[in-house]
C-alpha positions in Angstrom: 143.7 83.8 85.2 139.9 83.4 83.7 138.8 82.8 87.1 136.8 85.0 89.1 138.7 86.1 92.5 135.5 85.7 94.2 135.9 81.6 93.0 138.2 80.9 96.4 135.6 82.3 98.9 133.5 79.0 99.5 129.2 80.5 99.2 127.1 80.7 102.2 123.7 79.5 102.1 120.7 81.7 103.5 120.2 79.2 105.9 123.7 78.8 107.4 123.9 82.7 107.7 120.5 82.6 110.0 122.1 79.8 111.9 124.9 82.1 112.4 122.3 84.8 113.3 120.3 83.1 115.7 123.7 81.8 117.6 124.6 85.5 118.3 121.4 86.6 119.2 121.6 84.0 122.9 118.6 82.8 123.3 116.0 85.5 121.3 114.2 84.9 118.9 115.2 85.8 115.2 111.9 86.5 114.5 110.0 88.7 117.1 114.1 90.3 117.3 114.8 91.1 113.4 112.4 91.3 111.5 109.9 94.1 110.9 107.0 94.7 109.2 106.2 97.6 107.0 102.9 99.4 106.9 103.0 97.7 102.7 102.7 94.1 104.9 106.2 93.6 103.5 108.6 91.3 106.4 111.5 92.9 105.8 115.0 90.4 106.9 118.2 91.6 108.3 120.0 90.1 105.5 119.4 89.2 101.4 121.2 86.9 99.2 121.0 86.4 95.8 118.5 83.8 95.9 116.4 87.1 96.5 117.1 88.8 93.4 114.1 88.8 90.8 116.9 89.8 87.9 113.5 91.7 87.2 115.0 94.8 84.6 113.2 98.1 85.0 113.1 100.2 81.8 114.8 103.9 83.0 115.3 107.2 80.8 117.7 106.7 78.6 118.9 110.1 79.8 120.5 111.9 82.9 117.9 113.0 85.4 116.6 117.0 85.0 117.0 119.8 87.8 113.6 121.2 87.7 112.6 124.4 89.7 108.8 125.1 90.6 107.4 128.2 89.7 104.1 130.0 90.3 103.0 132.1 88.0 101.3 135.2 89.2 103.0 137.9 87.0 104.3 136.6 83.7 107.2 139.1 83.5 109.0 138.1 87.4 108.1 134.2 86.1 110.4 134.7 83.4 113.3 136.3 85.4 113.1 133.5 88.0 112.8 131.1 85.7 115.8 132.4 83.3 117.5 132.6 86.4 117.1 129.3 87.3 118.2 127.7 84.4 121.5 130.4 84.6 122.1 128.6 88.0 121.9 124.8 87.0 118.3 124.1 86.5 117.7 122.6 83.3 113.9 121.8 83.7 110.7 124.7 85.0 107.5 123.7 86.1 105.4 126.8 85.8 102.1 126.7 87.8 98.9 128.8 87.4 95.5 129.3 88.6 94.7 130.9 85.3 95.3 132.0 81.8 98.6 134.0 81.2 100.6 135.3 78.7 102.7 132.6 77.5 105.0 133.8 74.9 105.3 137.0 77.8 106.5 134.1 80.0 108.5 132.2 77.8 110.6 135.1 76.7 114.7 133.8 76.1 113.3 130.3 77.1 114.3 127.5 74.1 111.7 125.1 74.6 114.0 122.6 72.1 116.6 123.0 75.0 114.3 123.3 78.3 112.2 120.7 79.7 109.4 122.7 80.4 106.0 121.5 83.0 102.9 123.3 82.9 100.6 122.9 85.9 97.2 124.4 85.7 94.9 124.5 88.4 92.2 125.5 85.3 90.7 123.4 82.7 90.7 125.3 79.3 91.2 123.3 76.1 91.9 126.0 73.9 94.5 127.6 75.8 96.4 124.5 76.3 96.5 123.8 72.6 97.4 127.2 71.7 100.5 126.8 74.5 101.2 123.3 72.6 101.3 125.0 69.3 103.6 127.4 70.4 106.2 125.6 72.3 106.2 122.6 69.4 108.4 120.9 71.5 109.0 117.2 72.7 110.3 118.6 76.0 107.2 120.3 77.2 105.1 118.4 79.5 101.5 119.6 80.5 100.4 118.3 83.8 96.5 118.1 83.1 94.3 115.8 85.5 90.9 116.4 85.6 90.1 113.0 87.6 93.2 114.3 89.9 91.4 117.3 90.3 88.2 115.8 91.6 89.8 113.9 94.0 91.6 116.6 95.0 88.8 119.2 95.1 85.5 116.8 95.2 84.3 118.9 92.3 84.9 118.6 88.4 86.2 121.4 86.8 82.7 122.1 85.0 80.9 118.6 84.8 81.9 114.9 83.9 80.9 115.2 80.8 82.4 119.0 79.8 85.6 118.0 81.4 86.0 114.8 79.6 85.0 116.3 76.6 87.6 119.2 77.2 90.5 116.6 77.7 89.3 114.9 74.5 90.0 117.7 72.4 93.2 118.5 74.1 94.4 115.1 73.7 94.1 114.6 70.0 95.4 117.9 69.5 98.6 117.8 71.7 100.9 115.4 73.0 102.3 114.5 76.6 99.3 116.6 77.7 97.6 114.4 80.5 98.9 113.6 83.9 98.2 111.2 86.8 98.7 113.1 90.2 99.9 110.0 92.5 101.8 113.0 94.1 97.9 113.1 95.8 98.0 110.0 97.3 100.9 110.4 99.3 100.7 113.2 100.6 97.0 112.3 102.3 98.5 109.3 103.6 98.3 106.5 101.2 101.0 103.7 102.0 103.3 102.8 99.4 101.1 100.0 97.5 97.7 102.3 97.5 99.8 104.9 96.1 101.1 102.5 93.1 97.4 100.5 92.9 95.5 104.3 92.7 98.3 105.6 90.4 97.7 102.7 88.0 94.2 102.5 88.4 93.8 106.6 88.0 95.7 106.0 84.6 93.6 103.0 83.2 90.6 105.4 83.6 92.3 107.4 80.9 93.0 104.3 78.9 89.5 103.1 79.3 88.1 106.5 77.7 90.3 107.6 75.1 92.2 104.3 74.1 95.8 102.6 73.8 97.0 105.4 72.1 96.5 107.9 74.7 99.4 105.9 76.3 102.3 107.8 75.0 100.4 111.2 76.4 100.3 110.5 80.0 102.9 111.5 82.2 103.2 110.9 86.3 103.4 113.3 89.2 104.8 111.5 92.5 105.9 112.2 95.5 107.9 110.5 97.6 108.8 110.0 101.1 112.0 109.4 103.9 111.3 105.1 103.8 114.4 105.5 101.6 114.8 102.1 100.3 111.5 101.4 99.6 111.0 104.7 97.8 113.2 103.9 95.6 111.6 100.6 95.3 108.4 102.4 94.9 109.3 104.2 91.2 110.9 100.8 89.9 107.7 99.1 91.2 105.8 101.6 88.9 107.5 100.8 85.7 106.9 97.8 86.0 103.1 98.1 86.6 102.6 100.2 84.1 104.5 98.2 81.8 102.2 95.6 82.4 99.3 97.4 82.1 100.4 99.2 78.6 101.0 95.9 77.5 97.5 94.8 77.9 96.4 97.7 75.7 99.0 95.7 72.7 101.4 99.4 73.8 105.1 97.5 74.0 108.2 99.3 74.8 107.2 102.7 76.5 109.0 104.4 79.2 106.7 105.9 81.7 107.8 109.4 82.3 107.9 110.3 85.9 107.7 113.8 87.7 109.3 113.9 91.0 108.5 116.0 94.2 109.5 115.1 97.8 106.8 114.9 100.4 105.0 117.1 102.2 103.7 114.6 104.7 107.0 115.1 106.8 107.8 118.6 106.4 107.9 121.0 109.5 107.5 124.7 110.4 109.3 124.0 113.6 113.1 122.9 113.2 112.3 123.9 109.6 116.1 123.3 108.5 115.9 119.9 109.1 113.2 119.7 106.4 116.8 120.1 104.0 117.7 117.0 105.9 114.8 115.1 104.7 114.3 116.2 101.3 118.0 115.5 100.8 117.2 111.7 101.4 114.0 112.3 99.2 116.0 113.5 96.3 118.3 110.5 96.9 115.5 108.0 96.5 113.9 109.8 93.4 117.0 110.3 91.3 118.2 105.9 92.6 114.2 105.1 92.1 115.2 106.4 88.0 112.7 109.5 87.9 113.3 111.4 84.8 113.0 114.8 86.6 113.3 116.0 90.4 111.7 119.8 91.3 112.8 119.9 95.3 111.0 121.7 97.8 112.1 124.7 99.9 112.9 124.1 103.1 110.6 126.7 104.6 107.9 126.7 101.7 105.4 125.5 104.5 104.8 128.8 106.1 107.3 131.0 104.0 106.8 132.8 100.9 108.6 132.2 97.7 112.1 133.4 98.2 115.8 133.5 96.5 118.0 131.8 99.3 115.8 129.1 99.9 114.8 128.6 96.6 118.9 128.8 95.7 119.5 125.6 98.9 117.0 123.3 96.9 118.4 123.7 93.7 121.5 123.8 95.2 120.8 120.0 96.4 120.2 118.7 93.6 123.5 120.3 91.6 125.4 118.5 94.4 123.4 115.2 94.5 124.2 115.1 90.7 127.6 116.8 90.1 129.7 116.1 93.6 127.9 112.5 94.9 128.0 111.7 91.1 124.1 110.6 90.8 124.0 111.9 87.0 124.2 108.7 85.6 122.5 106.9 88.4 119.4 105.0 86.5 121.3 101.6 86.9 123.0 102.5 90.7 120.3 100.3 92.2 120.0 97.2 89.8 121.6 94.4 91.4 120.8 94.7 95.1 119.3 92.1 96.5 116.8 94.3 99.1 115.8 96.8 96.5 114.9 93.8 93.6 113.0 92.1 96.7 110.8 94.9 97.7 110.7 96.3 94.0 109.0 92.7 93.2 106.9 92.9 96.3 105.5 96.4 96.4 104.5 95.6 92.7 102.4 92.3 93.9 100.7 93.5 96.4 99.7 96.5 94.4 98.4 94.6 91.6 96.1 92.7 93.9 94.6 96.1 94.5 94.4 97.6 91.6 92.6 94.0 90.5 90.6 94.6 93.4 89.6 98.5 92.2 88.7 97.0 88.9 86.5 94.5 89.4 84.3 96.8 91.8 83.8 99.0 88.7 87.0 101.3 88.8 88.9 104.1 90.0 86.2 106.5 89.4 83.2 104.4 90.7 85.6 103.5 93.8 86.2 107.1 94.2 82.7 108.5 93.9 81.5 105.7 96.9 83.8 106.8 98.7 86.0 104.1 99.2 89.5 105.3 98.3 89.1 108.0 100.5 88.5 105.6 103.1 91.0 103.8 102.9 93.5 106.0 102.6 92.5 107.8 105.5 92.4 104.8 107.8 96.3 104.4 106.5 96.9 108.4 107.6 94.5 108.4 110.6 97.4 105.2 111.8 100.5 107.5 111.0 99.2 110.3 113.4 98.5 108.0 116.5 101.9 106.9 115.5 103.1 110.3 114.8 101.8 111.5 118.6 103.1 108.0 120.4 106.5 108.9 118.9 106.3 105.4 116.7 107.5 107.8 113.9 109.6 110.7 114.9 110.4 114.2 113.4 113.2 116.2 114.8 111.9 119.7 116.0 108.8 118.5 116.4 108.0 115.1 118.7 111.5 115.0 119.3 114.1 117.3 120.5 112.4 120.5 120.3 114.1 124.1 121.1 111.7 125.3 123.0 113.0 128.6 122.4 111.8 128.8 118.8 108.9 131.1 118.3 107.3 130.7 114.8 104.0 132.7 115.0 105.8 136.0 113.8 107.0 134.2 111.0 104.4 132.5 109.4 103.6 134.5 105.9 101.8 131.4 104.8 98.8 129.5 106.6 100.3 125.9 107.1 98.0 124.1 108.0 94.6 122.1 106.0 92.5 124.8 104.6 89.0 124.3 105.7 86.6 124.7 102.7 82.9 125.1 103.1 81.6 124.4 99.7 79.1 121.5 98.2 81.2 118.6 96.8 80.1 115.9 94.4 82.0 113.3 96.5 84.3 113.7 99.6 87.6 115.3 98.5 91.2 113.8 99.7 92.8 115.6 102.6 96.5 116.8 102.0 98.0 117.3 105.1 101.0 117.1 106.9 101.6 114.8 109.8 102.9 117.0 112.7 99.5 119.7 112.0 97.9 119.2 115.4 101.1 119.1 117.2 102.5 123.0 115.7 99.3 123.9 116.0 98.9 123.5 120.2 102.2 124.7 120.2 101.5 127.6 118.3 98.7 128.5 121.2 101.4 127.7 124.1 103.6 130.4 122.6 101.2 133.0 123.8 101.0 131.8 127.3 104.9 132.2 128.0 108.0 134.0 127.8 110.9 132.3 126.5 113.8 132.4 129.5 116.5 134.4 128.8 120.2 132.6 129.1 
């Protein structure tokens, strides 16, 4: 009995199964019928075989994905009981965020870093405080989320000057390790489709390479986000590796795993129907934990226009403790290896990114692309598309463009403003726009909520 059961089913060519296909469909056309286009130029079939797999291998953490929950810091003391608490309730990961300086060993109080994977995101650039944290911790674990080229595209502005920052980041970078992140989390969530997100990311990172050498490699670490196109977000991550892979090994790196920061999207989230957003971020989990990311931080479902706050905090780590422990996703780096759609679109999404990031380069860069403007463009042209499609009901969100209760009131509960922040200040160059598709929509709404009373049943 050496032969494989599968042996007495006779194999069915590609083309036999579109004859098939095209029989059922009577008369229409296979082509205008069943396949579809993504906004990546990707034809996507109703059907793969396995003379679609790339048998293309993706190098994944070695270890189980980490539950990470996001904190801000504001006092150092109520930091530390969230985030002990946390970690109490099944979190094994903290991403601590600051506008400023803090007390750290205040903050890190019953916190092992040896045990705890530990992110710090600082909206500040200060060398010495950085080190000092880094000295402290002396841990492998601890992951600092520093991106001063993030921040101008984020911001338009340098934290001090080109030459101060870069000079800054030098110092922390051959004083510390894993202390330099790229922000692709950016892109997305301004509206970059899948392939900008990967070419920028890429691109953003070889900027770093460029200045400080191949052996600032093993010190960068990657922020994304990613979005409800399920597959291909999980196609996206895999995509990544394998990019920067390829990039590494142009800089004689070999054999480094790129570590990869998870958050889902903002781009979809709503402040109407707001408990759908669980719904979505669900999916976006799914795709970030399949697409290999070493650790996931989900978002609360009303973090939009709600502040900070235990039960919906408790819901998002909740998530993810059932993702991993009930749907079994602990040991899911290898789930998606062998399908014949995700290999396809892995292979593809990397392609077409590498023709942009090629394209980026030879122009003179990320930065120089940056500081003309050009990114910006482009991504906005990609964002400016999803809102016509957003308002034509192309793309749908429940609560919002489709199925709305009409009797849900939201302007007594907004404790956060949730919308894009104006800012009147000079900027070196135009900053990218994070915002959220359904803005314009809520906020009409919002007005309308004024101008009538809700009927009573």
């Amino acid at each position: 009995m050496n032969k494989s059961l599968f042996d007495e089913f006779e194999k069915t060519s590609p083309s036999a199964w579109k004859q098939k296909i095209q029989v059922d469909l009577k008369g229409a056309d296979y082509n205008d019928t069943l396949l579809w286009k993504s906004p990546e130029g990707i034809i996507v079939k109703p059907f793969y075989t396995s003379e679609d797999r790339t048998n293309q291998k993706t190098e994944t953490s070695k270890e189980d994905f980490n539950i990470c929950q996001s904190i801000f810091v504001d006092d150092e003391k109520i930091a530390n009981l969230l985030a002990t608490d946390a970690l109490k309730r099944g979190a094994n990961s903290i991403q601590f965020i600051a506008n400023s300086i803090f007390d750290y060993k205040k903050l890190l109080n019953n916190i092992n870093p040896n045990q705890t994977y530990i992110y710090f995101n600082f909206n500040f650039l200060d060398d010495n405080f950085q080190i000092e944290i880094s000295k402290y911790v002396n841990s492998s674990k601890t992951y600092f989320q520093t991106d001063i080229i993030g921040n101008l595209a984020e911001t338009g502005n340098w934290f001090y000057n080109l030459k101060d920052d870069f000079n800054k980041l030098d110092k922390i970078q051959k004083n510390t390790e894993q202390c330099i992140s790229v922000s692709s989390d950016l892109y997305q969530n301004s509206g970059a489709t899948i392939t900008q997100q990967l070419a920028y990311t890429l691109s953003h990172a070889n900027e770093y390479l460029n200045k400080f050498g191949s052996s600032i490699a093993k010190k960068i670490n990657f922020s994304f986000s990613v979005g409800s196109n399920y597959f291909f977000e999980i196609a996206k991550l895999k995509a990544f590796r394998l990019l920067w892979s390829t990039l590494t090994e142009e800089y004689d790196v070999t054999d480094l795993e790129a570590h990869i920061f998870v958050k889902p999207s903002l781009r979809n989230k709503t402040i109407y129907s707001s408990k759908t957003n669980l719904l979505r971020t669900t999916s976006e989990c799914m795709s970030a934990i399949l697409g290999g990311a070493n650790t996931v931080s989900n978002t609360a479902y009303d973090s939009i226009y709600r502040k900070s706050n235990e039960f919906a905090e408790r819901l998002s780590r909740n998530q993810l403790l059932i993702l991993q422990q009930e749907s079994k996703l602990q040991e899911s780096k290898n789930f998606a290896e062998g399908s014949y759609y995700i290999e396809s679109i892995t292979q593809q999404l990397a392609e077409n990114a590498l023709l942009i990031f090629k394209q980026v380069e030879r122009s003179g860069g990320f930065l120089t692309q940056l500081k003309s403007g050009v990114i910006q463009k482009k991504i906005k042209e990609n964002a400016n598309k999803e809102e016509v499609k957003f308002l034509d009901e192309e793309i749908t969100l429940v609560g919002a463009n489709l199925q709305q209760n009409k009797k849900e009131l939201m302007n007594n509960q907004l404790e956060l403003y949730p919308f894009v922040k104006q800012r009147n200040i000079k900027t070196l160059l135009p900053p990218l726009s994070i915002n959220r598709l359904s803005e314009s929509f809520e906020k009409e709404r919002l007005k309308t909520e004024k101008l009538f009373k809700v009927p009573q049943e």
